[in-house]
PDB file of N, CA, C and O in Angstrom, chain B, residues numbered from 101:
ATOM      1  N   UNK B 101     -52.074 -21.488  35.493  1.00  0.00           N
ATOM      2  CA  UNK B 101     -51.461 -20.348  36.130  1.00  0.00           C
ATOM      3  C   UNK B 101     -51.814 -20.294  37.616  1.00  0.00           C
ATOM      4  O   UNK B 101     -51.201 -19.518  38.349  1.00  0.00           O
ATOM      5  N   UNK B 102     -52.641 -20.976  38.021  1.00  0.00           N
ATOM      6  CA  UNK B 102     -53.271 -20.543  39.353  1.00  0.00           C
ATOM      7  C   UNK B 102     -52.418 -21.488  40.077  1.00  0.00           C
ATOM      8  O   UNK B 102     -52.229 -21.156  41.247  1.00  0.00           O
ATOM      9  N   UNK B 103     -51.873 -22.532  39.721  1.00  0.00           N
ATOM     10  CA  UNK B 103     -51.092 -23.570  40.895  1.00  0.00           C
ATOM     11  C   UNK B 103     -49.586 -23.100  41.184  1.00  0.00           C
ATOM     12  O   UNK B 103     -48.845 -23.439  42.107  1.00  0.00           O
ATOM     13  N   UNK B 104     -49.314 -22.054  39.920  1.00  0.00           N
ATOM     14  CA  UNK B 104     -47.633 -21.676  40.024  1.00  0.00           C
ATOM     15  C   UNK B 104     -47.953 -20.718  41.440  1.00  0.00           C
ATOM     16  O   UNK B 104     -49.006 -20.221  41.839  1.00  0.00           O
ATOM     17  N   UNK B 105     -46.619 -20.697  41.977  1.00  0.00           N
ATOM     18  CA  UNK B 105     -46.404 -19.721  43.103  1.00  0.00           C
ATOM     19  C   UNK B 105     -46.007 -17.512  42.752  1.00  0.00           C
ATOM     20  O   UNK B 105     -46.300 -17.123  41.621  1.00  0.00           O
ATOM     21  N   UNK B 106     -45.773 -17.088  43.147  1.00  0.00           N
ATOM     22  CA  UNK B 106     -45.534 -15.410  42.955  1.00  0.00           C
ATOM     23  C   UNK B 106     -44.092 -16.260  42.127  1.00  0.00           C
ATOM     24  O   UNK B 106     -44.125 -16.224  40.897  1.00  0.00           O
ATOM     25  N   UNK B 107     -43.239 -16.775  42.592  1.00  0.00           N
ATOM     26  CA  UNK B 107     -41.749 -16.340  42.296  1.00  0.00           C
ATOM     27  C   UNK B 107     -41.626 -17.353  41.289  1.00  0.00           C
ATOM     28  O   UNK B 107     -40.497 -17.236  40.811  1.00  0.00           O
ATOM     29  N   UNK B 108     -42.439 -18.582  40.567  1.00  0.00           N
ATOM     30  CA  UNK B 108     -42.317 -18.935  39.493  1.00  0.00           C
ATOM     31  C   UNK B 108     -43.125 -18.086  38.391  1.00  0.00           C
ATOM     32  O   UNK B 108     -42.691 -18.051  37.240  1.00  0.00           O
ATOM     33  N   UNK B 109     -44.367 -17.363  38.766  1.00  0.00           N
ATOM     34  CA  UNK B 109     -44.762 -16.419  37.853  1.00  0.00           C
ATOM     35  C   UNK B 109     -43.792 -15.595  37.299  1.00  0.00           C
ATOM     36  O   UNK B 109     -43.865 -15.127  36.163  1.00  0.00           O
ATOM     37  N   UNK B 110     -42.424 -15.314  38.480  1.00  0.00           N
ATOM     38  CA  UNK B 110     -41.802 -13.919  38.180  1.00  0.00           C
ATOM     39  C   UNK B 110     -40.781 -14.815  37.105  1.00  0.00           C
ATOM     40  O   UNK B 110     -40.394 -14.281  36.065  1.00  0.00           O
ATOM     41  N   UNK B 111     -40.440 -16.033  37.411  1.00  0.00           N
ATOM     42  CA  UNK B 111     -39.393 -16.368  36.505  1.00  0.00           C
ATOM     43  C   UNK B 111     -40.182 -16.265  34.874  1.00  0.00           C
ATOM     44  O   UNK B 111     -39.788 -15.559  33.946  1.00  0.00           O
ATOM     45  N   UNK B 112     -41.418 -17.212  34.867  1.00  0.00           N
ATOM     46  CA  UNK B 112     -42.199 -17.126  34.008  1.00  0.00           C
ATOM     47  C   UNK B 112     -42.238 -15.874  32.956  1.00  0.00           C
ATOM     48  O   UNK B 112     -42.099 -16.042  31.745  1.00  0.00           O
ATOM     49  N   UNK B 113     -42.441 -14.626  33.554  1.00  0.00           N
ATOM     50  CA  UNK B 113     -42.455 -13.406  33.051  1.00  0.00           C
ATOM     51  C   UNK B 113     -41.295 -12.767  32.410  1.00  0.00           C
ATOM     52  O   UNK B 113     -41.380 -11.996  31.454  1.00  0.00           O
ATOM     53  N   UNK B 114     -39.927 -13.222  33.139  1.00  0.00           N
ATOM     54  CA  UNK B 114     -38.216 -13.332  32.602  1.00  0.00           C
ATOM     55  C   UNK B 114     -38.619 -13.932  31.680  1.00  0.00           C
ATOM     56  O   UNK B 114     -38.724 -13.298  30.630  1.00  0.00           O
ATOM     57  N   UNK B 115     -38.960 -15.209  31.687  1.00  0.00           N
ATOM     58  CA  UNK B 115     -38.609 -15.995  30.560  1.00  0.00           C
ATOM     59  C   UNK B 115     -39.402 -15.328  29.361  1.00  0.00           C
ATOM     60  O   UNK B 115     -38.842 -15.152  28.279  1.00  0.00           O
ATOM     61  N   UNK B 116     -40.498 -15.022  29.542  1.00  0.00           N
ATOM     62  CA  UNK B 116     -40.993 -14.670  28.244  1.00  0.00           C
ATOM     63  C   UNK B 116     -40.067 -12.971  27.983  1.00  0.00           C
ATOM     64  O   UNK B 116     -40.286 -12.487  26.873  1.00  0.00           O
ATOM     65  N   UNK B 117     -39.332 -12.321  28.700  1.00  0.00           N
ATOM     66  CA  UNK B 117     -38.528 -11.591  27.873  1.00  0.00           C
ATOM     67  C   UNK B 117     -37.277 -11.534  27.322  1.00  0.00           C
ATOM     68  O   UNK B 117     -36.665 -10.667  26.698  1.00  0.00           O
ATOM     69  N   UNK B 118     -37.046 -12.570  27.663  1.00  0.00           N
ATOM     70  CA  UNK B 118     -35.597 -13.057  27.292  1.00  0.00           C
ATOM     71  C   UNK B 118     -36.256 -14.109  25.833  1.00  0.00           C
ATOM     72  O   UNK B 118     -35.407 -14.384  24.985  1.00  0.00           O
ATOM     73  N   UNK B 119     -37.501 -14.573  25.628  1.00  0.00           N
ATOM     74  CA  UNK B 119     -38.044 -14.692  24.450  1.00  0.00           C
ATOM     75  C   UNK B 119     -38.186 -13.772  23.339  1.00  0.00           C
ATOM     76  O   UNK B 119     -38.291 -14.097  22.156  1.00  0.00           O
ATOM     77  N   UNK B 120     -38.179 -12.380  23.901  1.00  0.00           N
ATOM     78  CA  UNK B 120     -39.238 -11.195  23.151  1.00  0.00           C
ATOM     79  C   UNK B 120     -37.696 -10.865  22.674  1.00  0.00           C
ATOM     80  O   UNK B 120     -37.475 -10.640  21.484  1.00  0.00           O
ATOM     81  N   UNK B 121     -36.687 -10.845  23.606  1.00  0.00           N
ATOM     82  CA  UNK B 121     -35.013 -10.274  23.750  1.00  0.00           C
ATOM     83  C   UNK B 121     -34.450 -11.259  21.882  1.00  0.00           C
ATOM     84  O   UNK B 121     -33.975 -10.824  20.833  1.00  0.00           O
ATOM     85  N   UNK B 122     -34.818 -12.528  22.309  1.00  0.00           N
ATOM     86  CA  UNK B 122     -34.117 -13.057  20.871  1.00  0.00           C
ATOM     87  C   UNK B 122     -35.031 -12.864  19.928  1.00  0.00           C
ATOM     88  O   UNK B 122     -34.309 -12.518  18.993  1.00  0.00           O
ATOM     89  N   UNK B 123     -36.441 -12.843  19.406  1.00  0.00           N
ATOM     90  CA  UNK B 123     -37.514 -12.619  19.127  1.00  0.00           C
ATOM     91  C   UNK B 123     -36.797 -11.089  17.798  1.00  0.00           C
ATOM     92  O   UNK B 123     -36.624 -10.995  16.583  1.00  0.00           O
ATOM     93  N   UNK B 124     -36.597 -10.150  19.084  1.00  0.00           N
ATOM     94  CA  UNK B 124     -35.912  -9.151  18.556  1.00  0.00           C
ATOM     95  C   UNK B 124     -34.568  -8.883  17.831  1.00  0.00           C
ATOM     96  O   UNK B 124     -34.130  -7.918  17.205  1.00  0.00           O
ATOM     97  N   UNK B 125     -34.070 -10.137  18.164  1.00  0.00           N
ATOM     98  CA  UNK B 125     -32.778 -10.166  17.993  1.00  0.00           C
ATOM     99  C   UNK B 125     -32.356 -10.499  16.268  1.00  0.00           C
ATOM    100  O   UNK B 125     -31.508 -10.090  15.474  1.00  0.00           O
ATOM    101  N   UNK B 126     -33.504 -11.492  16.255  1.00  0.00           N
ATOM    102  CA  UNK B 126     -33.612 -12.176  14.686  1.00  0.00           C
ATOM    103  C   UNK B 126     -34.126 -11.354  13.743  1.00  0.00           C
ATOM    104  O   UNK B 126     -33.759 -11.425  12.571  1.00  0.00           O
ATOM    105  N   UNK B 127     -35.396 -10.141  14.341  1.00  0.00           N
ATOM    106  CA  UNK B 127     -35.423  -9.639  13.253  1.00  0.00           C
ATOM    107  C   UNK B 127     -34.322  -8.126  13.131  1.00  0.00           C
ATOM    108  O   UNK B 127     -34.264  -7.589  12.026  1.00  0.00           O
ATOM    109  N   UNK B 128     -33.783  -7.731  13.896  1.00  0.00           N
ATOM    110  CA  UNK B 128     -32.523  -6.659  14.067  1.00  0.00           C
ATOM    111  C   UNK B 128     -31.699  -6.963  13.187  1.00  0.00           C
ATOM    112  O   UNK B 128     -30.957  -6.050  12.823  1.00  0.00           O
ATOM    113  N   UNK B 129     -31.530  -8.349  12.531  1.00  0.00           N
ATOM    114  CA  UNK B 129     -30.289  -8.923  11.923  1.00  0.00           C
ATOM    115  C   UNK B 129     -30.805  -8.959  10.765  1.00  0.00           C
ATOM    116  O   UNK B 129     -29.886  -8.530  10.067  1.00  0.00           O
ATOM    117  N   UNK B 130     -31.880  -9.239   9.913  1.00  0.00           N
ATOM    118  CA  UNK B 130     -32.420  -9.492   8.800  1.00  0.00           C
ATOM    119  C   UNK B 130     -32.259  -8.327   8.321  1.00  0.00           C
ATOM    120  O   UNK B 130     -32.274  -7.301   9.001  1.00  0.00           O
ATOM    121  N   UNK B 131     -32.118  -8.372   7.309  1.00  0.00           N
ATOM    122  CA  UNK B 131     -31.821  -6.579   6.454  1.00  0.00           C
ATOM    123  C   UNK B 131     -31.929  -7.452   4.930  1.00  0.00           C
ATOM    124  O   UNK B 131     -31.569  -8.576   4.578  1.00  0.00           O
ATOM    125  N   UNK B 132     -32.557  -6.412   4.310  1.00  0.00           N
ATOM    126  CA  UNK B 132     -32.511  -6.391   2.778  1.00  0.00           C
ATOM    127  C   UNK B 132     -31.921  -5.509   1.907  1.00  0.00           C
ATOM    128  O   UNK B 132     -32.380  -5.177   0.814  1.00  0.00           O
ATOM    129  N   UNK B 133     -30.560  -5.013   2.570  1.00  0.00           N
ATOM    130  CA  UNK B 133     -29.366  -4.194   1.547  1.00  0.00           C
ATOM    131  C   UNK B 133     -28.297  -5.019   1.139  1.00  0.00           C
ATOM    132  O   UNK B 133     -28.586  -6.127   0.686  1.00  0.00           O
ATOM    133  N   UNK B 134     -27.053  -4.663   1.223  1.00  0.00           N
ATOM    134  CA  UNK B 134     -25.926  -4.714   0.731  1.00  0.00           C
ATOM    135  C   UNK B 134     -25.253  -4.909   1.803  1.00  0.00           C
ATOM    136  O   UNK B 134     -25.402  -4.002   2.622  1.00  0.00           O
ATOM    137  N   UNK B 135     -24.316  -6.048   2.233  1.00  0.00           N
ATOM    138  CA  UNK B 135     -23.745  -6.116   2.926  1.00  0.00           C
ATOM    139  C   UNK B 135     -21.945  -6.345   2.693  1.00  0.00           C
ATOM    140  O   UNK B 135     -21.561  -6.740   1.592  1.00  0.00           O
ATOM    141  N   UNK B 136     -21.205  -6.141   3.502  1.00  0.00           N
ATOM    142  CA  UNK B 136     -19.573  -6.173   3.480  1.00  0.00           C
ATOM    143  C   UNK B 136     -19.079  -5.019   2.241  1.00  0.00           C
ATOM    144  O   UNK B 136     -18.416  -5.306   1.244  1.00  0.00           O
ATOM    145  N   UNK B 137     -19.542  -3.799   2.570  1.00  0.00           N
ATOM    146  CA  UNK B 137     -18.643  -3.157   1.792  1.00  0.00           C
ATOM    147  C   UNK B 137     -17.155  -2.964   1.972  1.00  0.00           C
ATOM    148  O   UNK B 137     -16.382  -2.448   1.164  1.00  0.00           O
ATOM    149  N   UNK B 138     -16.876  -3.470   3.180  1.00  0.00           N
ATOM    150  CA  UNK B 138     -15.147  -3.452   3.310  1.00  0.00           C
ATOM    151  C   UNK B 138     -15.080  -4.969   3.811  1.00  0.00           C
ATOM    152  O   UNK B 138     -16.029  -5.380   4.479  1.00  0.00           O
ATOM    153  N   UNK B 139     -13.911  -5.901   3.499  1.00  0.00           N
ATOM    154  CA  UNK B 139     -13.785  -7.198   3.697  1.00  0.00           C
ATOM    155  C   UNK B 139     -13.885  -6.970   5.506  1.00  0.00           C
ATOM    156  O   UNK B 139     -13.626  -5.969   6.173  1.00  0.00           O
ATOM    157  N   UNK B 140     -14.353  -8.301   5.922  1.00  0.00           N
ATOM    158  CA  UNK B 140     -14.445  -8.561   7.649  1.00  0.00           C
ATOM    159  C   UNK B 140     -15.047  -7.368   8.315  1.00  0.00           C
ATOM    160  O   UNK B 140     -14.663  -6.904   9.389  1.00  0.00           O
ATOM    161  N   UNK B 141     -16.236  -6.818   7.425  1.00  0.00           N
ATOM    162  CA  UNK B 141     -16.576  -5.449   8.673  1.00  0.00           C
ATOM    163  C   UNK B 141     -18.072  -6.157   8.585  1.00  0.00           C
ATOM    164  O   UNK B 141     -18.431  -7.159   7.968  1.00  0.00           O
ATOM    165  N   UNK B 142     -18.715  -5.361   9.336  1.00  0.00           N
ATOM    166  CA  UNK B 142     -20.176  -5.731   9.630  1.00  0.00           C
ATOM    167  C   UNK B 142     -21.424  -4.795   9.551  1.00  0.00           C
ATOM    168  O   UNK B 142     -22.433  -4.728  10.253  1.00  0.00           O
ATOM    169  N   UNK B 143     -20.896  -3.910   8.160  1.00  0.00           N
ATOM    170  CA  UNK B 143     -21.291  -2.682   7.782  1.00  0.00           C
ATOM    171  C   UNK B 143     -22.591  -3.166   6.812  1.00  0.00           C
ATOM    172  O   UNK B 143     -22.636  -3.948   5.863  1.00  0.00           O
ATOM    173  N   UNK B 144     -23.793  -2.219   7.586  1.00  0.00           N
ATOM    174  CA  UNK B 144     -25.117  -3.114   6.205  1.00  0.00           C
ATOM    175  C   UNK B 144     -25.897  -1.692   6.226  1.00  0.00           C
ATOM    176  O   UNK B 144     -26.068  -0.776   7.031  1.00  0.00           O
ATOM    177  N   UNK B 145     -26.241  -1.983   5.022  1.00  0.00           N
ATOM    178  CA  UNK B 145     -26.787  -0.981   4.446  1.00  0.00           C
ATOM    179  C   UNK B 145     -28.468  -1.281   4.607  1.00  0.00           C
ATOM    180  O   UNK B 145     -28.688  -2.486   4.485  1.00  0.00           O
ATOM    181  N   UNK B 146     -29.318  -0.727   4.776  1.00  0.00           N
ATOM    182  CA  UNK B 146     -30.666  -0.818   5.208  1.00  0.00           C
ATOM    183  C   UNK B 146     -31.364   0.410   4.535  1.00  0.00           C
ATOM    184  O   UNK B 146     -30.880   1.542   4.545  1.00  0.00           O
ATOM    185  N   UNK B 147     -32.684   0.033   3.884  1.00  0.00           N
ATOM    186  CA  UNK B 147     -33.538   1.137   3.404  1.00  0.00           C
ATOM    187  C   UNK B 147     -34.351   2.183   4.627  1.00  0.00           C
ATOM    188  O   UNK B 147     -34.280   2.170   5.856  1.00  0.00           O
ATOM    189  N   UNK B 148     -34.882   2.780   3.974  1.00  0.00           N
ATOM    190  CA  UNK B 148     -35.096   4.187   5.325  1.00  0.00           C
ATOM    191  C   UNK B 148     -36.160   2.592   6.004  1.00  0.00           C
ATOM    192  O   UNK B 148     -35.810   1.911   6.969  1.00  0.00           O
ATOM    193  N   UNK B 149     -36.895   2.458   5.519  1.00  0.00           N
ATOM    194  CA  UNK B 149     -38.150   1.711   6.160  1.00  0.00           C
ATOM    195  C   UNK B 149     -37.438   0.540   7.647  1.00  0.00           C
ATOM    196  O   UNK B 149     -38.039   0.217   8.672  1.00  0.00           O
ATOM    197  N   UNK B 150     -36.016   0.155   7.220  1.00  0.00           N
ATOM    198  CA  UNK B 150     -35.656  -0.532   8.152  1.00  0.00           C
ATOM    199  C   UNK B 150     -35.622  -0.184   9.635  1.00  0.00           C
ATOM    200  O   UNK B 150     -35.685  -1.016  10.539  1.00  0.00           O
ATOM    201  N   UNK B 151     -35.536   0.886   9.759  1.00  0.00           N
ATOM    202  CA  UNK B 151     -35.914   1.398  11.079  1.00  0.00           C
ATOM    203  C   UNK B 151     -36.958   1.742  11.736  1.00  0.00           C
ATOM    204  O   UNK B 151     -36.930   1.690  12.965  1.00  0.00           O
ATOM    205  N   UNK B 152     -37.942   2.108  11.145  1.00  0.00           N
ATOM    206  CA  UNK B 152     -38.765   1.837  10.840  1.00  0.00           C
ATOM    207  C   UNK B 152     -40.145   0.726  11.385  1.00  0.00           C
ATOM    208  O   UNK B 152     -41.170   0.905  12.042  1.00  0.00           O
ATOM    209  N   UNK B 153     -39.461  -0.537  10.659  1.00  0.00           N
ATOM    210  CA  UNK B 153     -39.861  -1.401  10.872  1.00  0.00           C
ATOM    211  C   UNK B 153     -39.129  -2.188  12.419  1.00  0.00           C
ATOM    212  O   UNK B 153     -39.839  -3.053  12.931  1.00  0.00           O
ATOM    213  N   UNK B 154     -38.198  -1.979  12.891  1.00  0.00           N
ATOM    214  CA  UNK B 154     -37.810  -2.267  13.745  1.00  0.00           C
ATOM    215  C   UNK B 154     -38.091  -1.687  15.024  1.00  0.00           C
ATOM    216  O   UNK B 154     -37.919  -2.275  16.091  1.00  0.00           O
ATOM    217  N   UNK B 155     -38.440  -0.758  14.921  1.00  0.00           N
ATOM    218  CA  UNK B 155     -39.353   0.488  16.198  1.00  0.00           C
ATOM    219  C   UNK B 155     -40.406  -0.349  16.461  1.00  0.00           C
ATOM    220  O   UNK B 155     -40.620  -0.789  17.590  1.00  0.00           O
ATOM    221  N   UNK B 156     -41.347  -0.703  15.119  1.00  0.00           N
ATOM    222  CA  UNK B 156     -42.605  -1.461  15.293  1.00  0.00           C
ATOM    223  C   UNK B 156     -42.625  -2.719  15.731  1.00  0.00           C
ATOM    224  O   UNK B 156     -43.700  -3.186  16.108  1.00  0.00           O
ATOM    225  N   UNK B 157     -41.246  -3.632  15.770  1.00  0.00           N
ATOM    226  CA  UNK B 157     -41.806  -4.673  15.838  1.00  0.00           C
ATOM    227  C   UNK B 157     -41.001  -4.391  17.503  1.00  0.00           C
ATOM    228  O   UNK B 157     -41.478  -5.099  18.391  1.00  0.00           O
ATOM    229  N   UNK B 158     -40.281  -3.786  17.775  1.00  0.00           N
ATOM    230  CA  UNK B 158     -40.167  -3.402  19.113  1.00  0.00           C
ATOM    231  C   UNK B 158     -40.987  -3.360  19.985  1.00  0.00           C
ATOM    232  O   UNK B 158     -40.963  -4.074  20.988  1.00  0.00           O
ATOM    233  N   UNK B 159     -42.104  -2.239  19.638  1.00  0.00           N
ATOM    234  CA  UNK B 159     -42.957  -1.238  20.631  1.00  0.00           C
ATOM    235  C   UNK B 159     -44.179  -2.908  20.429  1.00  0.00           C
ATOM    236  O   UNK B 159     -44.977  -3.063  21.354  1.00  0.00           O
ATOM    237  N   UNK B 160     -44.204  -3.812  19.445  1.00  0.00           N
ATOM    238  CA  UNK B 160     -45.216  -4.799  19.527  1.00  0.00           C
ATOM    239  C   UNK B 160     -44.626  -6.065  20.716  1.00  0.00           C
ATOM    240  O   UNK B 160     -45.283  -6.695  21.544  1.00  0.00           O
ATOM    241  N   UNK B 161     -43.163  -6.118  20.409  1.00  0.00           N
ATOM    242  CA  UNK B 161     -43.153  -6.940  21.496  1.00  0.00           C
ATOM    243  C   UNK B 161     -43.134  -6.172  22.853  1.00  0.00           C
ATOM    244  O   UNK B 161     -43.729  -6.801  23.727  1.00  0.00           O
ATOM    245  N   UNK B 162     -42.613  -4.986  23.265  1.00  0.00           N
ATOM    246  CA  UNK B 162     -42.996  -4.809  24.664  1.00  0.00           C
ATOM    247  C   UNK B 162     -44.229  -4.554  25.283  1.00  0.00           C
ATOM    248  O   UNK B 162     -44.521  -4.715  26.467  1.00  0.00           O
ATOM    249  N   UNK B 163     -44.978  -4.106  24.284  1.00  0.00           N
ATOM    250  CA  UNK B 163     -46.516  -4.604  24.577  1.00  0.00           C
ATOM    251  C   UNK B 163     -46.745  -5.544  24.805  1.00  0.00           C
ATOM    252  O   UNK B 163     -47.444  -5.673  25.810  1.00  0.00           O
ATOM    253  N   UNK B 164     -46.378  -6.680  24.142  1.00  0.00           N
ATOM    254  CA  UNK B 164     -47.069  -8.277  24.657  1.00  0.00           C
ATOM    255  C   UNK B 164     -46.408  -8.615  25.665  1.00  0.00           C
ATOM    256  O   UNK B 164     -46.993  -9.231  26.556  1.00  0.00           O
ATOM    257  N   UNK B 165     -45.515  -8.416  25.746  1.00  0.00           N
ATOM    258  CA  UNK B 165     -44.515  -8.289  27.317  1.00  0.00           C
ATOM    259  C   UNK B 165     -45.459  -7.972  28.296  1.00  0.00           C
ATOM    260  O   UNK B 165     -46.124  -8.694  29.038  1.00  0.00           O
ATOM    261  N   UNK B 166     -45.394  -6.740  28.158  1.00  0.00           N
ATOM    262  CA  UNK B 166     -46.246  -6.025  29.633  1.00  0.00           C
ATOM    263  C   UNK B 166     -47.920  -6.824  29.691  1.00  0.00           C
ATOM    264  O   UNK B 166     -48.419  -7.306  30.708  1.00  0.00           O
ATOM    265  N   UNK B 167     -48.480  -6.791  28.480  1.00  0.00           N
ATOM    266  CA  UNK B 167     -50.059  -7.569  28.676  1.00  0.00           C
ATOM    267  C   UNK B 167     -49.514  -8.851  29.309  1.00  0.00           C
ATOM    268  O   UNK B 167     -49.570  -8.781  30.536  1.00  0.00           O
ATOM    269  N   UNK B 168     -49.063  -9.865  28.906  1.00  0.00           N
ATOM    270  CA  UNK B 168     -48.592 -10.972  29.481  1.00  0.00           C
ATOM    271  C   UNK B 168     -48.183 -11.124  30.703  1.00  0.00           C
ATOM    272  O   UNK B 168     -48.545 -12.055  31.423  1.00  0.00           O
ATOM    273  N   UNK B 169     -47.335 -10.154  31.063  1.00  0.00           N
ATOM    274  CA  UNK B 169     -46.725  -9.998  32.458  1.00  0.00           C
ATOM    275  C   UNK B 169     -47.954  -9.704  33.225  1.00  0.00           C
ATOM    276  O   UNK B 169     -48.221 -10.633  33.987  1.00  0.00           O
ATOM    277  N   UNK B 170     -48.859  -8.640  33.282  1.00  0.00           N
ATOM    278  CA  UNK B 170     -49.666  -8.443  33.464  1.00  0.00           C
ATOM    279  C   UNK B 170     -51.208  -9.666  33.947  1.00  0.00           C
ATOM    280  O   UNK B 170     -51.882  -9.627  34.976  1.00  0.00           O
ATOM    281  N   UNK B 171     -51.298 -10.359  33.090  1.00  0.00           N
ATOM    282  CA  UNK B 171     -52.114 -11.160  33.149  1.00  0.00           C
ATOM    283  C   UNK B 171     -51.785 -12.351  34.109  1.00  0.00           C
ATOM    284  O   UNK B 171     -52.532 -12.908  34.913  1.00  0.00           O
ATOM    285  N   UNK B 172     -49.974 -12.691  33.703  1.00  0.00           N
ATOM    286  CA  UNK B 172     -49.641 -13.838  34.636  1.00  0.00           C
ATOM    287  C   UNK B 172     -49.027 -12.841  36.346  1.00  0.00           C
ATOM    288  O   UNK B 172     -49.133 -13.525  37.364  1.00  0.00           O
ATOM    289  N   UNK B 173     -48.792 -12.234  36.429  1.00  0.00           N
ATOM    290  CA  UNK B 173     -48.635 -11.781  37.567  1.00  0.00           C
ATOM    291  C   UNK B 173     -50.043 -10.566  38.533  1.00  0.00           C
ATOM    292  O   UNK B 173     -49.829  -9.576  39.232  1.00  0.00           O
ATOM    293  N   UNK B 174     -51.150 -11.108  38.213  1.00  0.00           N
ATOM    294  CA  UNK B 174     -51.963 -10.494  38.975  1.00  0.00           C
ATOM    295  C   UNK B 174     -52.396 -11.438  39.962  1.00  0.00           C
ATOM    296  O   UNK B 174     -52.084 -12.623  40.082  1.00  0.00           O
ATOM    297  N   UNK B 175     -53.238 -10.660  40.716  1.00  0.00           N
ATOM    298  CA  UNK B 175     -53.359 -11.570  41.898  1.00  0.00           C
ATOM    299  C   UNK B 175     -54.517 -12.794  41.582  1.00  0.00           C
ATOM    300  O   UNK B 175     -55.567 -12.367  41.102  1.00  0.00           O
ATOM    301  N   UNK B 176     -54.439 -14.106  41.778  1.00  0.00           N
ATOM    302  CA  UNK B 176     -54.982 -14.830  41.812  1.00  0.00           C
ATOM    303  C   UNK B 176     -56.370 -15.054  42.422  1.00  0.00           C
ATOM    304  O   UNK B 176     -56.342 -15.717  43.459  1.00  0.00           O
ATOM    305  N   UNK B 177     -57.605 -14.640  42.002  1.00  0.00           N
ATOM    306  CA  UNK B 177     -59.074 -14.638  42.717  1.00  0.00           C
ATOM    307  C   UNK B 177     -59.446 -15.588  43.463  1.00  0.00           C
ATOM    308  O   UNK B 177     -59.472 -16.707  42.953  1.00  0.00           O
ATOM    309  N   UNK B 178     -59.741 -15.471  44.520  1.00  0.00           N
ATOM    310  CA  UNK B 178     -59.482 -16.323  45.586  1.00  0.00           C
ATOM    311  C   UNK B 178     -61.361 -16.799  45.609  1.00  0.00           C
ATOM    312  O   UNK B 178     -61.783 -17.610  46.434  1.00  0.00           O
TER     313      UNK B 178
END
């Protein structure tokens, strides 16, 4: 970390949320109901807990977001 420059840290820090972005994305889609109650719709049925669980795994990745960001974008001890 110490040889990258400020503006590859900053890409660095994108990149890991555009990680956390699909990260999230995969588990948003996983559901354990019933799906296609009308032909070609994209209607899913989810238990109460599914939301639930998706808050959490939210609020866990923007935490590791910000610690991460955090760690790679501080100032370098000279």
């Amino acid at each position: 970390m110490r040889n990258l420059n400020l503006a590859q840290r900053v890409v660095l820090v994108v990149g890991l949320a555009a990680l956390c972005v699909a990260i999230d994305g995969y588990f948003a889609t996983r559901s354990s109901g019933w799906f296609g109650y009308a032909p070609n719709t994209d209607v899913v049925f989810e238990p109460d807990g599914g939301k639930t669980r998706l808050l959490v795994v939210r609020a866990a990745l923007a935490v590791a977001w910000a610690a991460a960001g955090l760690v790679i974008l501080r100032s370098p001890k000279q």
